[in-house]
Backbone as a ProteinNet text record, in pm:
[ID]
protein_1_A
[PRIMARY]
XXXXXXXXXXXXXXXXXXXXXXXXXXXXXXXXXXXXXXXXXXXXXXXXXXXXXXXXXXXXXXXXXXXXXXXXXXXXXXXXXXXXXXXXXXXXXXXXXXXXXXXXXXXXXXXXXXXXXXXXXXXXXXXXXXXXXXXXXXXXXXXXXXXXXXXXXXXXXXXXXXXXXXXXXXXXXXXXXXXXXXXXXXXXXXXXXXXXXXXXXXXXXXXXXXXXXXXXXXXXXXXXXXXXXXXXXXXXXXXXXXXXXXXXXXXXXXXXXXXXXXXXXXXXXXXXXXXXXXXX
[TERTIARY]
9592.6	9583.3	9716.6	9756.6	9841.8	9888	9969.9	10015.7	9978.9	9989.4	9970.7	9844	9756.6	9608.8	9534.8	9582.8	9511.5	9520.8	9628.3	9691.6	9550.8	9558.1	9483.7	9332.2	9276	9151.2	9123	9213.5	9178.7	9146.5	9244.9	9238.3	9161.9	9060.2	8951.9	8851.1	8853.4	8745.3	8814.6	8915.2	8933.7	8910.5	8907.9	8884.3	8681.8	8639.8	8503	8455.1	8535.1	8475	8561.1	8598.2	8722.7	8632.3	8519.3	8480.9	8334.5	8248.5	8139	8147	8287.1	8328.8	8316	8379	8364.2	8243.2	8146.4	8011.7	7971	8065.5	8009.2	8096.2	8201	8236.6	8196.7	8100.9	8064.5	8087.8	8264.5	8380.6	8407.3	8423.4	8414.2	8270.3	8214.6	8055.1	7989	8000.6	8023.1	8089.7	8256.9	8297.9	8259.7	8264.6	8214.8	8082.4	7989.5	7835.1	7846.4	7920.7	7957.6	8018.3	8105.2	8158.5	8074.8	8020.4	7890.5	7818.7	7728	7629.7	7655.3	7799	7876.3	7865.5	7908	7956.4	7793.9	7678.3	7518.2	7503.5	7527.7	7493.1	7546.6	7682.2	7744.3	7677.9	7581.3	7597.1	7430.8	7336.8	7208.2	7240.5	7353.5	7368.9	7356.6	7420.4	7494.8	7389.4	7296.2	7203.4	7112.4	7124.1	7040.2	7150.6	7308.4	7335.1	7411.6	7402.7	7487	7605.3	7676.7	7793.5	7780.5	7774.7	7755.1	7600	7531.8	7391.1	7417.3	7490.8	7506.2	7498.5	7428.2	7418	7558.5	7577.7	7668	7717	7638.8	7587.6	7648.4	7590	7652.7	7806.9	7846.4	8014.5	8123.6	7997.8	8100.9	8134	8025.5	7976.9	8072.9	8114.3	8226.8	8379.6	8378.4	8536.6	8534	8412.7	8422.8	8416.9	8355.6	8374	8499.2	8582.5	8706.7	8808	8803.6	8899.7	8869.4	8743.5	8713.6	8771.5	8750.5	8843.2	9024.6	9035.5	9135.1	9242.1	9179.4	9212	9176.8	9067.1	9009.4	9138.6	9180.9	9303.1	9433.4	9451.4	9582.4	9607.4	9531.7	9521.7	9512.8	9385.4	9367.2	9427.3	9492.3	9593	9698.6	9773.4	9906.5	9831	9770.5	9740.3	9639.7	9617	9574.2	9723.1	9809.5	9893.5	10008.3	10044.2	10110.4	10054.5	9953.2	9883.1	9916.8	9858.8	9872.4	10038.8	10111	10262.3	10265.6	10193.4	10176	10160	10045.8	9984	10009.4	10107.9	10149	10124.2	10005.4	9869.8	9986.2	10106.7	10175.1	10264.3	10284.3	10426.5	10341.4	10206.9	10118.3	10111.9	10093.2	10071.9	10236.2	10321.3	10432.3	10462.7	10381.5	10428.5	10370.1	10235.9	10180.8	10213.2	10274.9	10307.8	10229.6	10277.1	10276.5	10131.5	10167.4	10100.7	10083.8	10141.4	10148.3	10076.9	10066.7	9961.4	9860.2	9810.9	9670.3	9616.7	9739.1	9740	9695	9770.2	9729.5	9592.4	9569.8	9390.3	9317.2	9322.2	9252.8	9200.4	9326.8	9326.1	9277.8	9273.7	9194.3	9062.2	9004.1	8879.3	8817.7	8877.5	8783.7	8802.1	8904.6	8906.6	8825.3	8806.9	8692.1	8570.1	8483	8371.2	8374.2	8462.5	8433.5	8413.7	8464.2	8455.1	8372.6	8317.2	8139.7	8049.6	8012.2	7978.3	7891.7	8058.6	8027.5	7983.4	8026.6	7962.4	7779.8	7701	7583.5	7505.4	7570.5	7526.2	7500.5	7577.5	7534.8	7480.5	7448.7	7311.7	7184.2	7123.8	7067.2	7044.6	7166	7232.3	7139.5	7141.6	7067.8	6910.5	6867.4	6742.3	6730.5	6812.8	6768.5	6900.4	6989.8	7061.6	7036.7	6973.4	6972	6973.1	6982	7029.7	7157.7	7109.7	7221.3	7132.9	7179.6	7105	7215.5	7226.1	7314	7273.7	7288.4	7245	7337.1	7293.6	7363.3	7490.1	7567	7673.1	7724.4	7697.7	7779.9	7796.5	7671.1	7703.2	7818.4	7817.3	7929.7	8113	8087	8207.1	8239.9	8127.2	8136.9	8217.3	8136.4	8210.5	8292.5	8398.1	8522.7	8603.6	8580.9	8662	8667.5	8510.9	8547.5	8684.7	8684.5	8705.8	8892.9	8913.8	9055.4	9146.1	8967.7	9072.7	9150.6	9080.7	9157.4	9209.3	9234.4	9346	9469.5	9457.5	9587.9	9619.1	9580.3	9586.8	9656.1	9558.9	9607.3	9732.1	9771.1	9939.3	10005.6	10016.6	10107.4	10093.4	9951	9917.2	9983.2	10002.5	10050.6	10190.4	10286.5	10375	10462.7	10398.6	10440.7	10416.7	10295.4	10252.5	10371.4	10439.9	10531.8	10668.6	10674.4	10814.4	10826.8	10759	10705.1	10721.5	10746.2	10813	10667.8	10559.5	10439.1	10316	10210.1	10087.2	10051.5	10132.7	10067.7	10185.5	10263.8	10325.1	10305.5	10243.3	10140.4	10004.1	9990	9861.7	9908.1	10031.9	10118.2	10169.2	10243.9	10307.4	10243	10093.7	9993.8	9903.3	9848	9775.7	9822.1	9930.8	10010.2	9989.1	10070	10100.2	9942.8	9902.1	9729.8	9630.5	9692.3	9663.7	9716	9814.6	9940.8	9858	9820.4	9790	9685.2	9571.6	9412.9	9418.2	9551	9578.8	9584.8	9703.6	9721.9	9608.9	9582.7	9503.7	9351	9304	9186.9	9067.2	9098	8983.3	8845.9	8881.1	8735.1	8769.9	8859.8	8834	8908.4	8902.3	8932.1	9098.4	9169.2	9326.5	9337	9286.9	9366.5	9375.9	9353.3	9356.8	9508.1	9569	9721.4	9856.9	9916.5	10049.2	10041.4	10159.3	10118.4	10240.7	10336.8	10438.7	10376.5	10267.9	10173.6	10085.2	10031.6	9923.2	9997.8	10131	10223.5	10289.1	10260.4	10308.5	10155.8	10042.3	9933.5	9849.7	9932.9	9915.8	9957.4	10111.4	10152.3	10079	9997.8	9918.6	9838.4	9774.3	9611.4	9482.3	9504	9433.5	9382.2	9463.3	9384	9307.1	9340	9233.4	9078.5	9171.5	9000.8	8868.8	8972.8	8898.8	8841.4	8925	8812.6	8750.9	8742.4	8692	8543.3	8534.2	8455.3	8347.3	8403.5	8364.3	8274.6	8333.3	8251.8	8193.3	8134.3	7991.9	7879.7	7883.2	7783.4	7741.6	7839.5	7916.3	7828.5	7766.7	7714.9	7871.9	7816.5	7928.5	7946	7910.9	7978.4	8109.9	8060.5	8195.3	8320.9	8317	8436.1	8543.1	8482.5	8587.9	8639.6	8631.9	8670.3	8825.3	8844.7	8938.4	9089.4	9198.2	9242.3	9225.7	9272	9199.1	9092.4	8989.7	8843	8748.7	8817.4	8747.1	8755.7	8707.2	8735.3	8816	8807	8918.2	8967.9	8804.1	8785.2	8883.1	8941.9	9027	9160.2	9234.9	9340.1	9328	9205.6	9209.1	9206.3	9142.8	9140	9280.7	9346.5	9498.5	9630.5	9602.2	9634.5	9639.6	9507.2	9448.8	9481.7	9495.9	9520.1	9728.4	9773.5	9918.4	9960.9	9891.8	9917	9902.6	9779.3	9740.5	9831.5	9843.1	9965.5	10108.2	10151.8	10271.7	10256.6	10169.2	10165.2	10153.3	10090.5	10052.9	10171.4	10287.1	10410	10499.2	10523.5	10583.1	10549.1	10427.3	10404.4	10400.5	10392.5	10403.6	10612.9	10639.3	10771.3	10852.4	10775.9	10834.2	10744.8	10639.4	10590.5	10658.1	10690.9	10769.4	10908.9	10974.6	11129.8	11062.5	10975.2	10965.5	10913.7	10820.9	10783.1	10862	10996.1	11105.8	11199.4	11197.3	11306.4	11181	11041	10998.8	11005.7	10990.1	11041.8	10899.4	10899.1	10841.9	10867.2	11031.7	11068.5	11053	11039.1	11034.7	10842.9	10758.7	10650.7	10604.8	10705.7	10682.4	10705.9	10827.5	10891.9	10760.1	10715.8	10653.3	10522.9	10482.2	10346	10411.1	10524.5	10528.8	10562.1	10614.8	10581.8	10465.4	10378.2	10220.3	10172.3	10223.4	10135.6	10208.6	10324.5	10411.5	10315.8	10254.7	10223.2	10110.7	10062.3	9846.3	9821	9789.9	9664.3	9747.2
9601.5	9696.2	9704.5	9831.8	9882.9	9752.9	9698.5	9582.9	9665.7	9746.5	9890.1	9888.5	9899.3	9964.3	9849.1	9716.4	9578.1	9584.2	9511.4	9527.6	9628.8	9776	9796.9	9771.9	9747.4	9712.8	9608.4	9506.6	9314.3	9363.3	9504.9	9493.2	9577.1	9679.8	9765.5	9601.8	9543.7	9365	9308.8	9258.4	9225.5	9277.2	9392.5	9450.3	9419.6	9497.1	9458.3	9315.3	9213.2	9050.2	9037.4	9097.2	9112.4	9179.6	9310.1	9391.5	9263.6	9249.9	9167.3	9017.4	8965.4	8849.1	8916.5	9040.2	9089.2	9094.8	9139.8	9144.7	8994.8	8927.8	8738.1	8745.3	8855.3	8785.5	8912.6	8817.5	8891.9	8985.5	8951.6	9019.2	9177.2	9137.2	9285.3	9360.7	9312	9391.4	9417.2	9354.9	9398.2	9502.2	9537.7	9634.9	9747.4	9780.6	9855.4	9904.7	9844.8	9879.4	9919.6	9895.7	9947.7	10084.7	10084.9	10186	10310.1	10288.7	10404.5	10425.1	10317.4	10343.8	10438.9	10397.4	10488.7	10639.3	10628.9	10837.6	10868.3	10782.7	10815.7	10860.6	10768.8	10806.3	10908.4	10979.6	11074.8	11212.4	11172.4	11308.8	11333.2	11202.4	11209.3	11297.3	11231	11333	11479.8	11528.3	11637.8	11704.6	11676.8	11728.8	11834.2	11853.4	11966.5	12079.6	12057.7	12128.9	12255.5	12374.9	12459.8	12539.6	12571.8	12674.9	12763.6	12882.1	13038.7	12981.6	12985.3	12960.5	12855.1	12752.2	12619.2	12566.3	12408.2	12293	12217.4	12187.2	12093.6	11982.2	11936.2	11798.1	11786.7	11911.8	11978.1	12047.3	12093.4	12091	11945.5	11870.7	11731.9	11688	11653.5	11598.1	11572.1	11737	11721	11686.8	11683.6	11685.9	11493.9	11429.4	11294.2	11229.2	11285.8	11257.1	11277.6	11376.9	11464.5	11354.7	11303.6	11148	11044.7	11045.6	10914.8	10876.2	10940.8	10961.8	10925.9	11008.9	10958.9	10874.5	10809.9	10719	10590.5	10593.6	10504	10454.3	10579.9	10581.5	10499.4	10595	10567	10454.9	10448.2	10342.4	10211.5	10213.8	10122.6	10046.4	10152.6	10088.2	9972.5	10054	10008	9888	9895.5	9760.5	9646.7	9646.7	9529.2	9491.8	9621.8	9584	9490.6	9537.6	9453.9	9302.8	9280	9153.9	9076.8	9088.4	9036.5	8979.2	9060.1	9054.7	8915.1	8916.4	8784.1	8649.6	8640.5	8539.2	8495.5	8609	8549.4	8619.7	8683.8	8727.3	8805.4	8896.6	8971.5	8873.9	8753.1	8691.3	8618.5	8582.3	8554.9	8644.6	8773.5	8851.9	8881.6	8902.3	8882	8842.5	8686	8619.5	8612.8	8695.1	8778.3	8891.8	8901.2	9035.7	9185.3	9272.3	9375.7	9356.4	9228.3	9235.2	9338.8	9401.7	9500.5	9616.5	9622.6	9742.5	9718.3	9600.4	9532.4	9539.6	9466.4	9483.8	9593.9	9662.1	9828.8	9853.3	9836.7	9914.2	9839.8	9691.1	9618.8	9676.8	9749.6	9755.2	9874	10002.2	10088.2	10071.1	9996.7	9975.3	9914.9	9816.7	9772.1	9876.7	9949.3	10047.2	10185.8	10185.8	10288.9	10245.5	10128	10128.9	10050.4	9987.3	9972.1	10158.4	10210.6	10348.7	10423.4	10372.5	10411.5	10400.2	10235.3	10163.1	10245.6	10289.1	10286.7	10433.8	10548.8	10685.7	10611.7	10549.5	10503.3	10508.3	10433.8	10421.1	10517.7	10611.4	10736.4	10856.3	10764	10870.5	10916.9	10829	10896.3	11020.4	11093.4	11211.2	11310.6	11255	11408.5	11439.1	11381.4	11369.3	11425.8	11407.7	11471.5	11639.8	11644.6	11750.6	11872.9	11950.6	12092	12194.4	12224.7	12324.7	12242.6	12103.6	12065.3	12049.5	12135.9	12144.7	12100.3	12083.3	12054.6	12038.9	12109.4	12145.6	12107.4	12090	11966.8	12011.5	12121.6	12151.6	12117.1	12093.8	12013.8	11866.5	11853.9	11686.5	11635.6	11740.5	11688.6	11734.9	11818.9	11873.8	11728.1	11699	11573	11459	11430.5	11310.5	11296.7	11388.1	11457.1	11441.6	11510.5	11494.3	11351.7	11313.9	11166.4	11081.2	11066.3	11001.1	11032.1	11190.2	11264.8	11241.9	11210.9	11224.3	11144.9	10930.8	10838.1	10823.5	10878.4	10886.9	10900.3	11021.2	11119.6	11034.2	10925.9	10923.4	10754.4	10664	10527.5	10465.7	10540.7	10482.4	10545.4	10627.2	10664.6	10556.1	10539	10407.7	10273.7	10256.4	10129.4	10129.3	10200.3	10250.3	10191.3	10246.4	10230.5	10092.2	10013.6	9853.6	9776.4	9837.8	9776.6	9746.1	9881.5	9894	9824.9	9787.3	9738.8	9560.3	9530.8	9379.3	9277.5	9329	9237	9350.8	9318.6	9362.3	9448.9	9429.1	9501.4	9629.4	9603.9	9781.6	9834.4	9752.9	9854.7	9976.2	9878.6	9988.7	10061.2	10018.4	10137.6	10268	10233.6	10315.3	10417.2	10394.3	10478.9	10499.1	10461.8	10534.4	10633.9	10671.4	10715.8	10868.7	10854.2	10968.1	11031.9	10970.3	11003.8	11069.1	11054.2	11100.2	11249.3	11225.4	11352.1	11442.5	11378.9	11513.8	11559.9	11478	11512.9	11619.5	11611.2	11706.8	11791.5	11836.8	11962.1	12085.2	11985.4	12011.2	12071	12102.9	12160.8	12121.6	11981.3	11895.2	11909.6	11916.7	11891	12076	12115.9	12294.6	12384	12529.3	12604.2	12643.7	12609.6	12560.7	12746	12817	12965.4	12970.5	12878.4	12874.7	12820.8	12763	12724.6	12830.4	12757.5	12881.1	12893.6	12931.8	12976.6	12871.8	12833.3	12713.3	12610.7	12570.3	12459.9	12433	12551.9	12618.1	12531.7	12583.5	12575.7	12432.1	12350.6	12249.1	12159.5	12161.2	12108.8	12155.1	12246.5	12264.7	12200.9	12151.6	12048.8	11908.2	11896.4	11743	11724	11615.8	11642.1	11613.9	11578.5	11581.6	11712.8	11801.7	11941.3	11977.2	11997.7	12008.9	11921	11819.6	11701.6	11735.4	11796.8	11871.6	11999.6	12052.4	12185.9	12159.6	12069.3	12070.2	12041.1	11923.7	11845.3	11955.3	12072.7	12157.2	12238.3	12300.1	12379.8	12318.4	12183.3	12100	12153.4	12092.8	12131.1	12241.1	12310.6	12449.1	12519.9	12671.8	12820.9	12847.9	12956.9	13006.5	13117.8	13146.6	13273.8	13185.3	13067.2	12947.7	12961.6	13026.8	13025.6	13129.5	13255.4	13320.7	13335.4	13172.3	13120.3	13043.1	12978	12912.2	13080	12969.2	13051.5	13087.7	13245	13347.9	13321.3	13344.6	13353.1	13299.9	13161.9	13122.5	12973	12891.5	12715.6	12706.3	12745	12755.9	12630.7	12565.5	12487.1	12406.9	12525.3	12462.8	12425.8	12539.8	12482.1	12338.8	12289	12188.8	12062.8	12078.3	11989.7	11980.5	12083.4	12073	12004.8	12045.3	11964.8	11831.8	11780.3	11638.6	11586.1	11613.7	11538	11558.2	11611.2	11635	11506.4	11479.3	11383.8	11230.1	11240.1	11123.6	11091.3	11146.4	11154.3	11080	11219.4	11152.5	11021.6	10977.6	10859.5	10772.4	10765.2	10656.7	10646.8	10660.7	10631.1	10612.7	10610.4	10613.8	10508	10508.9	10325.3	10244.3	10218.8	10116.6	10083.6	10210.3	10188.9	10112	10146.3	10102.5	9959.4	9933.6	9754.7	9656.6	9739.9	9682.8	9601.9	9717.3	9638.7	9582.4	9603.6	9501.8	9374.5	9337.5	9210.8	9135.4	9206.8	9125.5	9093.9	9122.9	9039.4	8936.8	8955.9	8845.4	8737.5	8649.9	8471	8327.2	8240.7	8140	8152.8	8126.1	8124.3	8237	8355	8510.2	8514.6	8490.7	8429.4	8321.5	8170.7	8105.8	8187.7	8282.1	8315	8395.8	8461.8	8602.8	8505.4	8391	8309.8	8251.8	8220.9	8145.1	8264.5	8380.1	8499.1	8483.2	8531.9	8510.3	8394.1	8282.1	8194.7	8186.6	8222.2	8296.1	8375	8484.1	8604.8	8546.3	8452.6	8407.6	8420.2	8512.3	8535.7	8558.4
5962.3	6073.2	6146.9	6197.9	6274.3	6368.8	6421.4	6549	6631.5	6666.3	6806	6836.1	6684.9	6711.4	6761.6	6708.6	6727.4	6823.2	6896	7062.1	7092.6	7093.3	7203.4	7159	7023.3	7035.7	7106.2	7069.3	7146.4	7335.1	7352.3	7499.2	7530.3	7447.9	7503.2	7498.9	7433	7407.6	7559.4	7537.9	7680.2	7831.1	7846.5	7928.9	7982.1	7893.5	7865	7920.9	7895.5	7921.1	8061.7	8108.4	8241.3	8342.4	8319.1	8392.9	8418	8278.5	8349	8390.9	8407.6	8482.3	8596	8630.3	8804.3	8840.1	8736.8	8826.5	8905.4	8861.5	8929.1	9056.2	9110	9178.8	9323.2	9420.6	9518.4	9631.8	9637.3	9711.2	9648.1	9487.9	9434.5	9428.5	9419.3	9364.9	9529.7	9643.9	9783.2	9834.9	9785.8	9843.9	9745.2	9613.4	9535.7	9621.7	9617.9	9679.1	9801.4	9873.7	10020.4	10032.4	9941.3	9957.6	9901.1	9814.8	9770.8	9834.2	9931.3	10047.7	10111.4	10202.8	10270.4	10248.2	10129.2	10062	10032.4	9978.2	9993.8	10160.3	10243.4	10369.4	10447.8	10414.7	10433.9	10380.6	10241.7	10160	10254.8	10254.6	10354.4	10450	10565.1	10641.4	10668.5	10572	10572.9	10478.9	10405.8	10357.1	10429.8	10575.9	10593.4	10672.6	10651.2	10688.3	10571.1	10626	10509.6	10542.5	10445.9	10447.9	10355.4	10454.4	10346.6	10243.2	10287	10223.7	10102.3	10101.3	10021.7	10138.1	10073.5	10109.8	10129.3	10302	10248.7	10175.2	10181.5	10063.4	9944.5	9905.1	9759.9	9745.7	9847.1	9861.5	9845.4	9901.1	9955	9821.2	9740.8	9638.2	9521.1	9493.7	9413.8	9436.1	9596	9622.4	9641.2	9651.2	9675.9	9510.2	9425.9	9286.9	9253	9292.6	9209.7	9290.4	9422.6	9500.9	9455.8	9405.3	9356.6	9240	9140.6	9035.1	9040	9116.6	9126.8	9181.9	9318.5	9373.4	9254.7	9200.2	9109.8	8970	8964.1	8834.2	8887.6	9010.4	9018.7	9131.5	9216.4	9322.5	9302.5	9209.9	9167.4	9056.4	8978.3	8861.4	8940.1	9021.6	9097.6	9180.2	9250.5	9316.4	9212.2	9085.7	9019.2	8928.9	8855	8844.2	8867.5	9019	9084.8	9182.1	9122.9	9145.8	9073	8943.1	8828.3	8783.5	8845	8811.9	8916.1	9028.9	9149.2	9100.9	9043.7	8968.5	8785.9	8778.5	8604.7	8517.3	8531.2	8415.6	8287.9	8356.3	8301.9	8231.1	8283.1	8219.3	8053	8054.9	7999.2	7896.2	7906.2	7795.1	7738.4	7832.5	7753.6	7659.5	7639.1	7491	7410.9	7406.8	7285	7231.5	7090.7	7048.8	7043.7	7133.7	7180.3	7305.5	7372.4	7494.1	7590.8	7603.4	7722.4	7667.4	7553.7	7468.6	7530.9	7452.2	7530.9	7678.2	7732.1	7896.9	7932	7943.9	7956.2	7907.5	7806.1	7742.3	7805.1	7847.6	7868.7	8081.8	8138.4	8250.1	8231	8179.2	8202.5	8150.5	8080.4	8075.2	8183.6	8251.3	8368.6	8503.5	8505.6	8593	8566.3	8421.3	8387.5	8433	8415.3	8389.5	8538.2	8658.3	8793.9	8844.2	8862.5	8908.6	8848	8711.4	8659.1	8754.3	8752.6	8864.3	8951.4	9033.8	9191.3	9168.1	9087.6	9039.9	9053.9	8926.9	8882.9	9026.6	9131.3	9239.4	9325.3	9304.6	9385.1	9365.1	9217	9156.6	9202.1	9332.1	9410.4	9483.7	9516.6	9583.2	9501.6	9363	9276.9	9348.9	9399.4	9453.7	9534.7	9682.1	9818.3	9850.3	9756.3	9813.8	9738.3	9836.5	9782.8	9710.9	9569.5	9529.2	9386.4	9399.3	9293.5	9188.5	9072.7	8930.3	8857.6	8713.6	8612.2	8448	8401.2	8248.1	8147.3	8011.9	7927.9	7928.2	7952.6	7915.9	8080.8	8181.4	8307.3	8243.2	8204	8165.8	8083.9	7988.5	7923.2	7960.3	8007.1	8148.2	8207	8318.2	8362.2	8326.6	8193.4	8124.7	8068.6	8009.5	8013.7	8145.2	8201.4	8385.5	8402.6	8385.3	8444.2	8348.3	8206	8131.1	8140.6	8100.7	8124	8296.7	8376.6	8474.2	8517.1	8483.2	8475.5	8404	8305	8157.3	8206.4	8298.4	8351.4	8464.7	8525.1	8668.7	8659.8	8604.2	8572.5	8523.2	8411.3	8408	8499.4	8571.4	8653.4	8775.8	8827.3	8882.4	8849.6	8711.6	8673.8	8629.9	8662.2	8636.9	8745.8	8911.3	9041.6	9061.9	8953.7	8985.1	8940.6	8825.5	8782.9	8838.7	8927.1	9015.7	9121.9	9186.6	9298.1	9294.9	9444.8	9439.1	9444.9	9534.1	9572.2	9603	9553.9	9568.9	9678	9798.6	9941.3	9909.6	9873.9	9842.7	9699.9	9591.8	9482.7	9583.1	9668.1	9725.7	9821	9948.9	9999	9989.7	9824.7	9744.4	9712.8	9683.7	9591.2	9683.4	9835.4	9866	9978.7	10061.4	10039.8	10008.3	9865.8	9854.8	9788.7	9720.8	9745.8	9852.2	9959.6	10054	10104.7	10047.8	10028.9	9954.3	9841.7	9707	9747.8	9788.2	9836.9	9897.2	10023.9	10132.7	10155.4	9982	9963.8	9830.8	9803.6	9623.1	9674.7	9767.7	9807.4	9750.5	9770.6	9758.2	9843.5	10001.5	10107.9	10143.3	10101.3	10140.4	10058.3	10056.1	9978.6	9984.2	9841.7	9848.7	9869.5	9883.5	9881.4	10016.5	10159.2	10297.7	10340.3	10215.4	10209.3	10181.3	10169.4	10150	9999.5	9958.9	9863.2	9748.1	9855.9	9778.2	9836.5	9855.3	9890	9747.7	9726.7	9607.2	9516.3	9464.1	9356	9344.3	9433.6	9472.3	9360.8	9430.9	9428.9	9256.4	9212.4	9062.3	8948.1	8988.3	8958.7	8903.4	9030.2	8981.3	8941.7	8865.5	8814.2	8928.3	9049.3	9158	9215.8	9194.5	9230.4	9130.9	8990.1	8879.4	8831.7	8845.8	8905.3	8999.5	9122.4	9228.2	9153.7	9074.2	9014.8	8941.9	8830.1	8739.2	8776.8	8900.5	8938.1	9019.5	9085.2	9148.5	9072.8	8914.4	8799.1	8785.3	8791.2	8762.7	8836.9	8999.3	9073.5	9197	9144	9249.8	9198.9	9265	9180.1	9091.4	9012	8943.4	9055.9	9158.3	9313.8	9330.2	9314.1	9442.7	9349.6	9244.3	9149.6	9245.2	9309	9380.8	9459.4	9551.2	9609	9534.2	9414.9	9364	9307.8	9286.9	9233.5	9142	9094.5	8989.6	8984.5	9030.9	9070.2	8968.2	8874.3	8797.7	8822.2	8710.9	8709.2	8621.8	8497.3	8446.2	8348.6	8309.5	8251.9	8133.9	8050.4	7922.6	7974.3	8119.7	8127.7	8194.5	8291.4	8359.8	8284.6	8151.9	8008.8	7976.9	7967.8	7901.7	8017.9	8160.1	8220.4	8214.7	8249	8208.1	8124.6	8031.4	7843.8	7878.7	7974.9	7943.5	7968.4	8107.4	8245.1	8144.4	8095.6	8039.2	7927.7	7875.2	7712.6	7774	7885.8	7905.4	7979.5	8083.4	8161.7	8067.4	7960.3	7872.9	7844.8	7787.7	7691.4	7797.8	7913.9	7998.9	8060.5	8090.5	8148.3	8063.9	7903.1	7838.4	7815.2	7828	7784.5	7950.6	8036.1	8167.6	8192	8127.8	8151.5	8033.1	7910.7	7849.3	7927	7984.7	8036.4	8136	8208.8	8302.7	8289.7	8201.4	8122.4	8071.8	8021.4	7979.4	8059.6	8244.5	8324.8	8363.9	8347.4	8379.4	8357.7	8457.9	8399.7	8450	8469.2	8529.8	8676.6	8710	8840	8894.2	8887.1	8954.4	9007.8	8894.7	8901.3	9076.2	9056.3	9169.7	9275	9297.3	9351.1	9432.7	9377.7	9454.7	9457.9	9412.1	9474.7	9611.7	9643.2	9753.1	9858.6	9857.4	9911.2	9957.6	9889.8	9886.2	10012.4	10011.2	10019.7	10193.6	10230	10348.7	10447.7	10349.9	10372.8	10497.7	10349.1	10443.5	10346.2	10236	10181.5	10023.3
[MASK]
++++++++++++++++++++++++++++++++++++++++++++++++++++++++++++++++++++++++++++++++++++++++++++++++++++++++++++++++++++++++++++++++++++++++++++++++++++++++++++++++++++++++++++++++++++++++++++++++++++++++++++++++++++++++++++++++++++++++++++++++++++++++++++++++++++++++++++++++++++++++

């Protein structure tokens, strides 16, 4: 077998025995569950109120799936990344051949199936909000978006984990400008209320397409003429997605590569006694 293909099978396996070790640990499986309650109790809320004869509920719905997503990719890439670089884990795979293949597959699998998770959990919502239907062909829309959208989103996440000196500016760095993209990409409202080198700005990234794609799920097909060109626009938001992901992938292995190789033992102590400075 391929050295490449092994590498990333051992680390779709690793990943896997990495994600249900987390279910043991109560700090993660606490804030995960919390944080879903939360966006459940938000969508409760807002369940009897409407805009233009939709449910709000059902507006929210997709723009908190379409952040979730992607905070999930890219947020979360960069701040386990640059942890791991804290505690070794990276200097470790270093001296297995084509470690960082692995590394990598191994980290988007547990970042896939944590941000499953916390989705599974807020599977409730289908129950009490309004007017949200979905037929086999959303479903599989869905699972596409979901799958393309941390594809596109995670190495770029782990990219910034790599650049980065200590763990509290992996999650700086990336949430941030995350906050930035959400802002402009007409996620919680309709991006044609922006300028129009705002628009062009926010096309650019795969965070506004996430936001649409996520929108053609549980939106009427009316809410389409609201977006630009009055559609969803399904294949280009796929071709987007698959660009983001393609190029981030070869780009963050080729950038954890050089960085695995100034790693040392002492650079390692170095950023634990940082750490241990810090508090925590």
């Amino acid at each position: 077998m391929n050295p490449t293909l092994r590498a990333a099978r051992l680390g779709l396996s690793r990943g896997w025995i990495e994600f249900k070790q987390s279910l043991r640990n109560s700090q993660d499986i606490s804030w995960n569950i919390g944080v879903a309650v939360i966006i459940l109790a938000v969508l409760w809320w807002q369940r009897g109120s409407e805009v233009n004869g939709v449910s709000l509920a059902l507006l929210t719905l997709p723009s908190l799936l379409g952040m979730g997503i992607a905070n999930g990719g890219f947020v979360g890439a960069a701040g386990t990344l640059s942890y791991d670089r804290e505690d070794g884990t990276l200097l470790r795979a270093k001296a297995v051949p084509q470690g960082m293949v692995g590394y990598l597959f191994s980290r988007l699998v547990t970042i896939t199936l944590t941000t499953l998770m916390s989705f599974i959990i807020i599977l409730p919502a289908v129950f009490f909000i309004d007017g949200l239907t979905i037929d086999g062909f959303g479903v599989v829309t869905l699972i596409w978006i979901f799958f393309l959208g941390l594809l596109a989103t995670a190495p770029w996440g782990a990219i910034v984990g790599s650049l980065v000196k200590n763990s509290t500016s992996g999650w700086g760095l990336t949430f941030m400008p995350m906050v930035a993209l959400v802002a402009i990409s007409g996620i919680f409202y309709p991006i044609t209320a922006l300028a129009g080198w705002i628009q062009f700005i926010a096309q650019l990234f795969p965070v506004y397409w996430l936001g649409l794609g996520a929108r053609s799920i549980f939106l009427p097909d009316s809410a389409a003429a609201n977006e630009l060109g009055g559609s969803w626009q399904l294949p280009i938001v796929a071709l987007v997605l698959t660009a983001w992901a393609i190029v981030g992938t070869i780009i963050a292995l080729r950038v954890m590569k050089r960085m695995a190789r100034r790693e040392s033992g002492s650079n390692v102590e170095k950023r634990r006694q940082e750490v241990m400075q810090r508090g925590y």
